[in-house]
N, C-alpha and C positions, 0 to 999 in steps of 0.2 A: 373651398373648404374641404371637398372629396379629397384635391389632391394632396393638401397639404396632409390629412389623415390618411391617406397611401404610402406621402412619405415620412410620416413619422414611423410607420407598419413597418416599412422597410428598415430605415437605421434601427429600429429595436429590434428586428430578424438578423440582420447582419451583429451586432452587439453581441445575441444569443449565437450566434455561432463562431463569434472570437471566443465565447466563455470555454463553451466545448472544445474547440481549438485548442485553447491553453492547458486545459484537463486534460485532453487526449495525451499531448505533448507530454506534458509532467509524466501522465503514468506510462506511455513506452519508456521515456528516457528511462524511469526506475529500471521497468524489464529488461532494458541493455545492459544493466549492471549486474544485475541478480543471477545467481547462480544454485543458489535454494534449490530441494528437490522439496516437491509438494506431499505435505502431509495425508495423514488419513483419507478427512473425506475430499477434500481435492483432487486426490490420483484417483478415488472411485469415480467420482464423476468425468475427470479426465478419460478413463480408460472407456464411460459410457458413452462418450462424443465417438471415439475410435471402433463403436461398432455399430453407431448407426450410420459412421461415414462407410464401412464394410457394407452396408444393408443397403446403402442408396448408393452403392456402384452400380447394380444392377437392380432397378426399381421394376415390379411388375401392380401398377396401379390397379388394375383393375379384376386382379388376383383376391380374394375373401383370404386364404389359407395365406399369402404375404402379406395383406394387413394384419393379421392375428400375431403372427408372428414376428412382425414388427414391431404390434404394440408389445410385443412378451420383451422385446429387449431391456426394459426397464419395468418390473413388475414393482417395486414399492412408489417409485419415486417418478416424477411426472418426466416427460422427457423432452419438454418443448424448449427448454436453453439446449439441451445437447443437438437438436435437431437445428437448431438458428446457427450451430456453434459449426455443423458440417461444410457448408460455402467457404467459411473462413478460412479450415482445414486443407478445402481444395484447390484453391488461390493460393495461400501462403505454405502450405504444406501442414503435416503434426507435429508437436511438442508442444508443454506446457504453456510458454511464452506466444505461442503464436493461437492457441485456444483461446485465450483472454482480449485478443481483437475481438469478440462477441463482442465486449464490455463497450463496444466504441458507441457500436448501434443503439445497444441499451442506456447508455448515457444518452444519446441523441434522443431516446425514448423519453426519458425520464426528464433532461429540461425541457424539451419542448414542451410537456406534459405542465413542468411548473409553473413554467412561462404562460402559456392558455392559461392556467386555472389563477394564476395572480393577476393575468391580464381579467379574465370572467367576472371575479370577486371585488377585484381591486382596480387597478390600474395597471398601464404598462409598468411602470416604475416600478411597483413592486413587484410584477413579473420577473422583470430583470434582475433585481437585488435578492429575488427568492433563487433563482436560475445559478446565481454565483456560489449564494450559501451554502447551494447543495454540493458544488463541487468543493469546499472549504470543509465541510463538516469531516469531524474526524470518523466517524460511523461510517462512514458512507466510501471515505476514499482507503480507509481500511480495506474494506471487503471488495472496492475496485482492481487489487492487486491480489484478486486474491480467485481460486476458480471455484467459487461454491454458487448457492441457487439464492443468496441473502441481496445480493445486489441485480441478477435481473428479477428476481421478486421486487422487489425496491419499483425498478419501473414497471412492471408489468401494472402493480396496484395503484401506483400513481397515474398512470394512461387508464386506468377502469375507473377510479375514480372522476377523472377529469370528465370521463363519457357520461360518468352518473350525472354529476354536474353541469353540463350540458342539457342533459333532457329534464332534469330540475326545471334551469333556467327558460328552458324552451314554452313552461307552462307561465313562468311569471311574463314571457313575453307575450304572449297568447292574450295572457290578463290586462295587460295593458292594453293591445291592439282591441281587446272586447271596448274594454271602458272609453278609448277613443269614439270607438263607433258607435257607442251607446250616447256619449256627451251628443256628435253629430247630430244622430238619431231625433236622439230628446230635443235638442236647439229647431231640425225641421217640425219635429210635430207641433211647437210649439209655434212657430211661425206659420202652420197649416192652421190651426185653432184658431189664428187670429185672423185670418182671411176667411173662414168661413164666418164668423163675428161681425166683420167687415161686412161683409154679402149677406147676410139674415141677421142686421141686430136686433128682432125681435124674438127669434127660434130660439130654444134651448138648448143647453150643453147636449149636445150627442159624441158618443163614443165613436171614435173613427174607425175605420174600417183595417183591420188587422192590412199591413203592410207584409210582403214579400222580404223584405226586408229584414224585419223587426223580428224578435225574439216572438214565440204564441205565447206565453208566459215565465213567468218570472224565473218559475223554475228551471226554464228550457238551459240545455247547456252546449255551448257551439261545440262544431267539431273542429277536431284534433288539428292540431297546426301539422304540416308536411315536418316541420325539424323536427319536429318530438319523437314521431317514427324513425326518424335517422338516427334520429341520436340513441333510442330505445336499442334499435339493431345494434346499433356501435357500442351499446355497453354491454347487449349480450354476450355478441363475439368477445369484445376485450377481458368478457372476466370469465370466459371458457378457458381463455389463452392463458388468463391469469392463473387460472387453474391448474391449465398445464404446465405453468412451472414450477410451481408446488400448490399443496393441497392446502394448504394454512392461506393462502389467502381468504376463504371463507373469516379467518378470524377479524381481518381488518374492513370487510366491506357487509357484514354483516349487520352490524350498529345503521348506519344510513341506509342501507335497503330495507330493512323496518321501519326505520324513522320517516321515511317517504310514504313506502304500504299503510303504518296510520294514518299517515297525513290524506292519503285520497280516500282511506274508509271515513273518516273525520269528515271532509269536506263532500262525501258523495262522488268522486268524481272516481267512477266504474271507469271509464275511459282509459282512464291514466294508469289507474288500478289492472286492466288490463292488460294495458304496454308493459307494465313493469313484470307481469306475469311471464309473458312472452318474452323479455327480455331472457327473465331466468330460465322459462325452458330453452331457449335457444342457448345460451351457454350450455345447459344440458349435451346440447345436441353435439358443442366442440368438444367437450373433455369425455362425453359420452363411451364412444368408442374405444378412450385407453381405459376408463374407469371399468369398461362392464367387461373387459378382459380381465381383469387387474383385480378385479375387489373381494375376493376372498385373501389374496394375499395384503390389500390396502388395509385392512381392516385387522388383520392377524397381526401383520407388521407395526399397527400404530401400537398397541400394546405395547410392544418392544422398545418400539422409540417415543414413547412418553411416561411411563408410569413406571418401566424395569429400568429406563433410563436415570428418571428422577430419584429413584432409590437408591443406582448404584455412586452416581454423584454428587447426594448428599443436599438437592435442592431442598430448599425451604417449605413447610407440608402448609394447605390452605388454612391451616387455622391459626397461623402464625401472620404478626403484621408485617414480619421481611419479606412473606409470597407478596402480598399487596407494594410494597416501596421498594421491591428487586429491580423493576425498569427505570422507574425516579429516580434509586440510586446511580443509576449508570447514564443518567442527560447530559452528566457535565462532562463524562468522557465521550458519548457520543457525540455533542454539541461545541464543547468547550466554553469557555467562561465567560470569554470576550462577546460571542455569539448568542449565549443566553442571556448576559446580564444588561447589556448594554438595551440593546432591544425593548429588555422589560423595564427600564431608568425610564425608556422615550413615552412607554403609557403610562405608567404614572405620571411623568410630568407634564404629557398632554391633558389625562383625565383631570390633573390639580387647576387648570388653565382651560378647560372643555368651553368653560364659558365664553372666555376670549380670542376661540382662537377658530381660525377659518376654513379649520379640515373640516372634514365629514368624514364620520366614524361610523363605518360601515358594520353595526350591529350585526347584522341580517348572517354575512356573510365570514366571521369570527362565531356565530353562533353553528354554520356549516362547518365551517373546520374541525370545532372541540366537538362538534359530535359524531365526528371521523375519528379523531385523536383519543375523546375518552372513551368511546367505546374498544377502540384498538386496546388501550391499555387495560382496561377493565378486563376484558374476554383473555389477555396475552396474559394477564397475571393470573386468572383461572386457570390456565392453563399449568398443570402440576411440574412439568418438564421446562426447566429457564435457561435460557442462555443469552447472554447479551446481545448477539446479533438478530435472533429471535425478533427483537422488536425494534431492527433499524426500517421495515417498510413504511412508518407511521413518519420517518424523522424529515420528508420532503412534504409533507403537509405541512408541518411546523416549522420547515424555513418560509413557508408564506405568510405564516402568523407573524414569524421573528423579521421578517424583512416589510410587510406592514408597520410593526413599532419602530423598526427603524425610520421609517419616513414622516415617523408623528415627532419628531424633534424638532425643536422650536427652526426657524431655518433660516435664524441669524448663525446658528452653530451643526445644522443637521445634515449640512454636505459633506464639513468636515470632522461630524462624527462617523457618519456611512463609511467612510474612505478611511477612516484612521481603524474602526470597526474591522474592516475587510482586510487591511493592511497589517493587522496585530492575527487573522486567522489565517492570513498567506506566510508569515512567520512561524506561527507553531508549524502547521504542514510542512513546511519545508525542515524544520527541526521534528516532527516525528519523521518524517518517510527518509531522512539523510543524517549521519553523523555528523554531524557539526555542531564544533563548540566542544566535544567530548562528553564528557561528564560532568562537565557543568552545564554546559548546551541542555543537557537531558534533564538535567533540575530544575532549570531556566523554564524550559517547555512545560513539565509538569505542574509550575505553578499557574501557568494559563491555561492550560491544556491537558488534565490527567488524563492519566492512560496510557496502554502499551505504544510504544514505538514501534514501528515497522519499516526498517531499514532490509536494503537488499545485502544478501548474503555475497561477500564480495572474497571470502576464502575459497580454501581447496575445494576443488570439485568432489560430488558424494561419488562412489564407488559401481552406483545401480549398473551401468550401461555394460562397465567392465563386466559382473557378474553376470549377466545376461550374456553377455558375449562368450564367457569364459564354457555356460551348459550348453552353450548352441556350437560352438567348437569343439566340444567333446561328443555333442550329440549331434549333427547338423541334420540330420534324417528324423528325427522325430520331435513328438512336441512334448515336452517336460512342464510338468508343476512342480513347485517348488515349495518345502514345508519352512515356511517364518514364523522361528520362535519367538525372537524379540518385537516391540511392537512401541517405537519410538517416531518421536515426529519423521524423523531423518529416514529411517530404517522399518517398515513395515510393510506388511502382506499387503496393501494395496498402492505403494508406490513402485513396489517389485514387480506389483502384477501388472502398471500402466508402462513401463520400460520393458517388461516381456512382450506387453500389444504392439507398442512400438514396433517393433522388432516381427511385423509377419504374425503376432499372435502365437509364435513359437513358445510362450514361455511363461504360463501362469503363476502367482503365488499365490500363497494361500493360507492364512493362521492354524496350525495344527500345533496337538501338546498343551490344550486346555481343559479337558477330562482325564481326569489318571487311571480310567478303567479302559479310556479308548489310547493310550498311549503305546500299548503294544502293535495292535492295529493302525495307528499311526504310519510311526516308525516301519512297520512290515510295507505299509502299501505306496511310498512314496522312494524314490531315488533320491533328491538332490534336498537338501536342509542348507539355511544359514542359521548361524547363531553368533549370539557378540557379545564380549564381554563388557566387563561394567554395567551401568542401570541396564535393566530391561525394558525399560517404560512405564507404559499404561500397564501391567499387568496387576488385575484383581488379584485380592487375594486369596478366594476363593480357588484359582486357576494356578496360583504360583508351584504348588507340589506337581502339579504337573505339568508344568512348564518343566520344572528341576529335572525331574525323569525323565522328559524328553529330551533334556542335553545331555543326561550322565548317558544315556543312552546311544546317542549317538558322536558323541565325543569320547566316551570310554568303553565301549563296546567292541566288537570286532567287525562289526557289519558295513561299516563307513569310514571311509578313508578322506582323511586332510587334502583338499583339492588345490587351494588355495588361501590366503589371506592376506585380505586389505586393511592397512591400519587408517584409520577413520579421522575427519578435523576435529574429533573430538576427542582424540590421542586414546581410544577403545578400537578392539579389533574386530574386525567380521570376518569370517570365518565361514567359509563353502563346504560342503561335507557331498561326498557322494558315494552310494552304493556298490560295496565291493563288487557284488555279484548282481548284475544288471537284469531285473527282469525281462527288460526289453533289447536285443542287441542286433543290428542293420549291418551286412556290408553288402558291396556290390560286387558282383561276380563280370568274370570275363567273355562271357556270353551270354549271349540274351537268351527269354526263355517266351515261351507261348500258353503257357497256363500256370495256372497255381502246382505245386506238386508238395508231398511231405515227406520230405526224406528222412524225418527222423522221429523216434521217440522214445524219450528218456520218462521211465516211469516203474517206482517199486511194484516186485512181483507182486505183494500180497499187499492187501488192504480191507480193512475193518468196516463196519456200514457207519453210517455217521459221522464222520471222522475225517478231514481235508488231506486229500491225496497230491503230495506234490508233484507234479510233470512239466516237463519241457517237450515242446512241440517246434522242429525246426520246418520252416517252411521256406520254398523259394519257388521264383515266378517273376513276370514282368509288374513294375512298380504299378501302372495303375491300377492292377487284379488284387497285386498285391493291398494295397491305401485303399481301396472301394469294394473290400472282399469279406464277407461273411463265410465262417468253417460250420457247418453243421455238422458237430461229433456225435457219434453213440457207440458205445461202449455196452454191447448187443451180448444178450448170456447165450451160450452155444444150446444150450437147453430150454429155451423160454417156455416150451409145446407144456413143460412139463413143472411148471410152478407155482408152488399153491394160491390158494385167493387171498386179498389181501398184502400180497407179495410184490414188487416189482423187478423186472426182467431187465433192465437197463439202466445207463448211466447218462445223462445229456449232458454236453459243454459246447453248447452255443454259443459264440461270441467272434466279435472280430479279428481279424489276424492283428496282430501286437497290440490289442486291446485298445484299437483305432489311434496309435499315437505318431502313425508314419507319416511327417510332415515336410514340404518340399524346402521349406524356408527359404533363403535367396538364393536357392543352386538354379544351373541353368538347363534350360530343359532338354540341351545336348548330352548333360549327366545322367539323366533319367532313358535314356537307350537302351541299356543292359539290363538282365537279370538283378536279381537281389535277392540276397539269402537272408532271414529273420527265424533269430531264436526266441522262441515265445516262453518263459519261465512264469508259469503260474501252479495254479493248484484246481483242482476237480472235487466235490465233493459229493460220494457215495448215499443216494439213500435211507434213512434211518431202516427202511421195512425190504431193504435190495434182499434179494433170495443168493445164498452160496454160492458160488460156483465161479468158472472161468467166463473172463466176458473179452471179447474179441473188437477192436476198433474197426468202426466203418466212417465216412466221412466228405461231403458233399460241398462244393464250393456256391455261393448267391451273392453275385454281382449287388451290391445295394444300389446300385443306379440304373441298373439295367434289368434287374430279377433273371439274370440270366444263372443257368445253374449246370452246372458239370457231375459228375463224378473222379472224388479226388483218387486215385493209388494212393494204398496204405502200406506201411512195411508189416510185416510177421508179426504183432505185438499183443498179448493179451497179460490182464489183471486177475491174479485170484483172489474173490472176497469169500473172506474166513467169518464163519459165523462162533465171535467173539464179542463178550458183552462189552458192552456201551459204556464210557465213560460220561455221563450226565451231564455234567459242565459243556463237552464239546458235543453236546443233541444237542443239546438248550440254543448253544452259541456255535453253529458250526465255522471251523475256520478260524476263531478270537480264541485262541490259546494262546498263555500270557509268553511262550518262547516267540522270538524277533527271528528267529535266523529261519523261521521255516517261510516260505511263501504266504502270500495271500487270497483266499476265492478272488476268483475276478467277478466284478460287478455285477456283471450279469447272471451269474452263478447266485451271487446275493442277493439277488431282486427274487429269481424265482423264489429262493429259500425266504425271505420274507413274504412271499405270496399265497405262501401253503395258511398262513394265519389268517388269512381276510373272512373264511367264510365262518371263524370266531365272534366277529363283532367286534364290539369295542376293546375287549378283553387282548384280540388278536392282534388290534390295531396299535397298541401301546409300545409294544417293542419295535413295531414297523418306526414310529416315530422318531424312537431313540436314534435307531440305525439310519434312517436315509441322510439326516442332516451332514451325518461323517460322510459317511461315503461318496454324496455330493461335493466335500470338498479333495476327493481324491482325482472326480471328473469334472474338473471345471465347469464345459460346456455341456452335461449332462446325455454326452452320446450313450452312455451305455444301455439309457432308455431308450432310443431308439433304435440302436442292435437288438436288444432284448424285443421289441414291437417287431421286428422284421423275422427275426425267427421264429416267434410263436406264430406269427401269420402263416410263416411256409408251416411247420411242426401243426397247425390246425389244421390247414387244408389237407392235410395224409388223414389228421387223427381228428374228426369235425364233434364227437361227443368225449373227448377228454377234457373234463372239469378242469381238472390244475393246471392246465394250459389255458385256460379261458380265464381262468382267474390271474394268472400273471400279464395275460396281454392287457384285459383292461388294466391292473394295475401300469401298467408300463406308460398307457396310454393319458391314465388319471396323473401320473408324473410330470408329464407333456405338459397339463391343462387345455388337451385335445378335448373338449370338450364334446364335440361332434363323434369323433372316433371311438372316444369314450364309451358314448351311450349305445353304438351298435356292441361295442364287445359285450359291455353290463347286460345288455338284452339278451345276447347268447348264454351271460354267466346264468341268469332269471331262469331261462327255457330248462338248464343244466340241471341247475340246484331249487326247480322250483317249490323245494320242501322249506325252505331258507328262509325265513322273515329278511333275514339281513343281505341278500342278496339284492332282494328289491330296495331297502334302506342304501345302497348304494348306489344305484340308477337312478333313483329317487334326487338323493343328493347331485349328484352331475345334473339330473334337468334343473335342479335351484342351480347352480355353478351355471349354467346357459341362458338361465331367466325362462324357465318353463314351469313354472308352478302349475298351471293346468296339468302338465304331464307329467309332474312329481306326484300329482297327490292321486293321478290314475296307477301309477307304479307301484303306491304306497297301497294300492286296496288288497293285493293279495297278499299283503307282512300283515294288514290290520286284520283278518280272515284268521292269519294262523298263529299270531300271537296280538292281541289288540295291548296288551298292558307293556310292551318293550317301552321304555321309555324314548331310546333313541327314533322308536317309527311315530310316535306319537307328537315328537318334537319337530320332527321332518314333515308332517301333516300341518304342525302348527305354523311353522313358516310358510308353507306353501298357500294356504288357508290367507296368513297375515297379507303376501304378494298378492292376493287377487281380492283383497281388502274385507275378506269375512273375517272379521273383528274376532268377533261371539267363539267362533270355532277356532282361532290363533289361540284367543285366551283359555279357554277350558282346556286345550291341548300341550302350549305352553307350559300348566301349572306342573306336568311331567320333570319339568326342570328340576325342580326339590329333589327328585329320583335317581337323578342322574349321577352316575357315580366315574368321577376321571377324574 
């Protein structure tokens, strides 16, 4: 009997992995066809597999400062498909196509999962027949061709599921082995009773003597079976992991993790009650570490993507019955018709015939299911934010429902309904995923099977790689971002940016020309634009006037010259644009050089305080000095002995030589032997309170890898500032004057200038806001914070009680989410400004950013001292208060919130 039940184990493992087989099959051959460039969120996530495969070239495990950083690679979004997705990458190499091999695993994930959980509930059979549907459903093999986080969600929650399920099951098994032992139990005492009857039939009834054996009372409750702990563990980890690959899984597994927690508070059983405790902190413990890096932006971020999102596309609001019937409506496209309806003929007509007929209708275990399934649906339709794929992770639960009614059909006709069933959803599939039939083929389909088709793009190739190739040909020495106006499936900032990573990471894109006030700044701070004609896309239209202005702008302007142009399969052109006059310009010289030197500088004699000074700095040196080189300028008044208080005596323009964009790209490193001369075209901006006078350039080279530091030779050059009044608009905003053809502050320049407003408060912090978001799309990878951290370190250590240097470096630091680095600067700004409420409301805030509420709410005692009524310190007490769970003093502190004005 064993072995016949080993090999029936076997032929249904084997079965389950022809199913997969054939699925895997089907969806490469589509990717051999396909020619498609992935849209939107596709190429973001595509381009995040390409830099954790960057991050795990060289892994240092047991580094704190590279796991932090690690987990920063992905700060909204969970990053465990991109991490599964790296092996794949280094085996087969990158590109879209060969990213989507993940899917192979995760399908194996995902029937194996259906398979167990039809085999637990049901039987093998319908294991099997649930295993097949999954790969038939149109929901499901959608998003298998597809690289988003909807389908290994899909099995991540189905394998957490399954583990729930298991340690469920682990207690009814327990409950049976009890009541076996109990029947036993009962059968010997009673056969003990009768032998002592036997041997004293005149004594009376005595109570026997409590057995070693035997429960001490009725209450007693045995211990925990060994699987339950297994299984317990195994559905921690799995819904940590679930976790990690998006955070929405909480929506699907939340309904039966309650419905259990009642059920042992119901029954008493602490035990159980326990494990499930421990299941959940230990999921804690997986996603833990990306979350407690992550969670000021997870949390800031979801706003964005659910409530700003559902606004701007018109989802259905809760108080309407389309929110509630928005996922109902979309079954028969996920499902199809054949797959949903047939299934439900088989329980009606079993239920009409229940009486005669010789299944067994597993209540128990359909009553497990819908309370997987309606709670998914119920919590996804809460959920203000819809979108159809949104709620394909519930739809492999439901092919074990749908593939249980399948096998309730009478079974004179129920084999050859199964088979004709399967056989009519292996035709829609093959007519949605392939042109066949034409256009009637597509009508044909759609009356079984509504819903979009997804056929592989079998025309002309899109243009991206060309593009990429065309800036890195023009520029092969540095790394270029690139401003995308239009923002179309085919054509946007994040498929340009996943074919620039491609590419050595040479060549960012990036959405600009969506503010009309940032549109001069724009345009000033970028080289390379596309733009295209006909539709634009997605563009709101809140954003389309400036969208406009940033093409009149640089299509009719003077500032940008016609590069190139590709006409599109879509008979619309794209259109390359690049900067006459090159901020950044590289050649190589004919000898080599042994240090940095400056041989030049171009810069107007006189200049105003306040007011952005353009300059060109030409610099040459050997390339690595050059790429890993920090200039510390000052721009020193020949007078300073003698200037009044309140005054400043100099100018700073710290920052990297070509404003870190010198990139080796695929040259070879016989290229990199010689000198290199770079002309650095930016701008400097003057003080509002600079004192008069001629001020003299001095200028020191800092290794960033080495802190190694030289003194650079400067040429004869000085600047006289004219004390001439201020133009307002350009105090206010230095550098954002609405002319394009002047230069732009370099970042670094704009950090500091943003830094002077922190010891403001809130009031400061508001333009800070405005401004970082831009400007971070100007630095992709956000060095400038890190230039800007390295100079104020060396500029403190000369100058240890200069406040506006302390205040820029923590800023620089808080940019990072240096959280640690953070708090030693904050504590210096503290010691600086200790007159400040709001200095400590900043240090205060980083120890909440690090999980230190004990040491936020010590930081917070010297703000509460010298202003107790600020609302912002009073709310930073109330949180810190909330984390260490004084209720009493979160809430009376809390009620600050009414006061608060942003």
């Amino acid at each position: 009997m064993a072995q016949q039940h080993r090999d029936s184990e076997g032929k249904s493992l084997l079965v389950l992995g022809i199913i997969w087989l054939l699925g895997a099959i089907s969806d490469r051959l589509w990717f051999a066809f396909d020619r498609s460039v992935p849209a939107w969120d596709q190429a973001d996530y595509l381009t995040s597999t390409l830099k954790y495969l960057q991050a795990l070239q060289h892994p240092q495990w047991l580094s704190g400062e590279w796991w932090t950083n690690f987990w920063l690679l992905s700060t909204k979004i969970p990053p465990l498909a991109y991490i599964l997705t790296v092996p794949f990458l280094q085996v087969f190499g990158t590109g879209g196509d060969r990213a989507t091999l993940v899917h192979l695993l995760f399908s194996a994930i995902l029937l194996a999962s259906v398979y167990s959980l039809g085999v637990q509930l049901f039987n093998r059979q319908v294991g099997l027949w649930a295993a097949a549907i999954c790969v038939l459903l149109p929901g499901l093999y959608r998003f298998r061709l597809q690289f988003l986080l909807d389908y290994p969600l899909t099995a991540a929650i189905t394998f957490a599921f399954y583990c729930l399920t298991m340690w469920k099951a682990s207690e009814g098994r327990r409950k049976k082995e009890e009541g076996r032992r109990k029947k036993e139990e009962g059968r010997r005492k009673k056969e003990e009773g009768r032998e002592i009857k036997e041997d004293f039939p005149h004594s009376p009834d005595l109570p026997l003597s409590p057995s070693p054996n035997l429960p001490l009372s009725p209450s007693h409750t045995p211990p925990l079976s060994a699987s339950s702990f297994f299984w317990a563990i195994a559905f921690g980890i799995s819904l940590g992991l679930s976790i990690l690959v998006k955070h929405t899984t909480v929506l699907f597994l939340f309904t039966p993790i309650v419905w259990l927690a009642v059920g042992a508070v119901r029954q008493k059983a602490w035990g159980r009650l326990g494990q499930l405790t421990g299941a959940l902190l230990l999921s804690a413990a997986v996603f833990g570490p990306w979350a407690k890096t992550n969670w000021l932006l997870i949390l800031t971020g979801g706003k964005r993507a659910t409530l700003d999102s559902a606004i701007a596309e018109g989802d259905p609001a809760l108080n309407t019955i389309d929110a509630w019937i928005y996922y109902g409506q979309h079954l028969p496209e996920h499902i199809s018709w054949p797959l949903l309806l047939i299934p439900l003929v088989g329980l009606i007509l079993y239920w009409r015939r229940r009486q005669d007929s010789s299944s067994i209708f597993y209540l128990n275990s359909c009553r497990w299911l819908a309370v997987f399934w309606g709670g998914a649906y119920l919590i996804n339709s809460l959920n203000i934010n819809k979108d159809d794929r949104y709620g394909i992770p519930y739809l492999p639960v439901l092919s074990i429902f749908l593939a249980y009614c399948l096998t309730l059909w009478p079974s004179r006709w129920g084999r050859q309904i199964r088979w004709g069933t399967i056989g009519l959803a292996i035709l829609a599939m093959l007519f949605h995923m392939w042109p066949l039939g034409g256009a009637f083929g597509h009508s044909l389909v759609q009356i079984i099977s509504p819903g979009n088709s997804n056929y592989p793009y079998l025309g002309k190739e899109w243009p991206h790689r060309e593009v990429i190739a065309e800036i890195i040909d023009r520029e092969p020495y540095l790394q270029s971002t690139l401003g995308v106006l239009p923002s179309t499936p085919e054509i946007n900032q994040h498929n340009l940016n996943f074919y620039g990573a491609l590419a050595n990471f040479q060549v960012y894109g990036r959405q600009v020309g969506t503010n009309l006030k940032e549109v001069p700044q724009d345009v000033r701070s970028l080289s390379w634009f596309v733009t295209k004609s006909g539709p634009q896309g997605s563009i709101r239209e809140r954003i389309k006037k400036a969208q406009n202005a940033a093409v009149t702008a640089i299509e009719k302007g003077d500032n940008f010259q016609l590069e190139k142009t590709w006409i599109l399969p879509d008979y619309t052109n794209l259109n390359l644009y690049r900067k006459r006059v090159q901020p950044v310009e590289i050649q190589p010289l004919n000898e080599a050089r042994s240090q940095v030197q400056l041989d030049r500088v171009t810069v107007a004699a006189k200049a105003v305080p306040g007011v952005a000074l353009p300059i060109t700095y030409t610099w040459s040196g050997p390339w690595q000095q050059l790429q890993s080189g920090l200039v510390l300028v000052t721009w020193q008044n020949q007078q300073s002995g003698n200037i009044p208080p309140g005054q400043t005596f100099r100018i700073l323009h710290d920052r990297a030589i070509a404003q870190a964009t010198l990139h080796p790209g695929m040259l070879e490193a016989d290229k990199f032997a010689v000198g290199f001369r770079v002309a650095d075209r930016t701008a400097m901006l003057p003080p509002a309170n600079i004192a008069p006078g001629t001020y003299n350039l001095q200028a020191t080279y800092l290794n960033r890898k080495t802190n190694e530091t030289y003194p650079i030779n400067v040429p004869a050059v000085s600047v006289n500032i004219e004390a001439e009044p201020l133009d307002m608009r350009s105090q206010a905003e230095p550098g954002n004057e609405d002319s394009t053809d002047k230069p732009e502050l370099d970042l670094v320049t704009q950090l500091r200038a943003m830094a002077v407003n922190l010891p403001k408060g809130l009031p400061g912090l508001e333009p800070v806001f405005e401004q970082i978001g831009r400007i971070n799309q100007y630095d992709p990878i956000q060095d400038y914070t890190v230039q800007a951290e390295q100079a104020l370190e060396y500029r403190l250590q000369q100058e240890p009680n200069n406040l506006e240097l302390a205040y820029a470096l923590a800023f620089s630091r808080v940019l990072q989410q240096n959280a640690k680095s953070a708090i030693a600067a904050l504590e210096k700004v503290t010691q600086l400004d200790s007159r400040n409420p709001y200095a400590y409301a900043y240090l205060a805030f980083v120890h909440l950013y690090g999980w230190h509420p004990k040491a936020a709410q010590t930081a917070l005692k010297p703000a509460l001292a010298l202003n107790s009524n600020l609302p912002e310190i009073r709310i930073l007490n109330g949180v810190a208060a909330m984390m260490q769970g004084n209720l009493i003093q979160a809430w009376q502190d809390l009620q600050y919130l009414k006061k608060l004005k942003i």
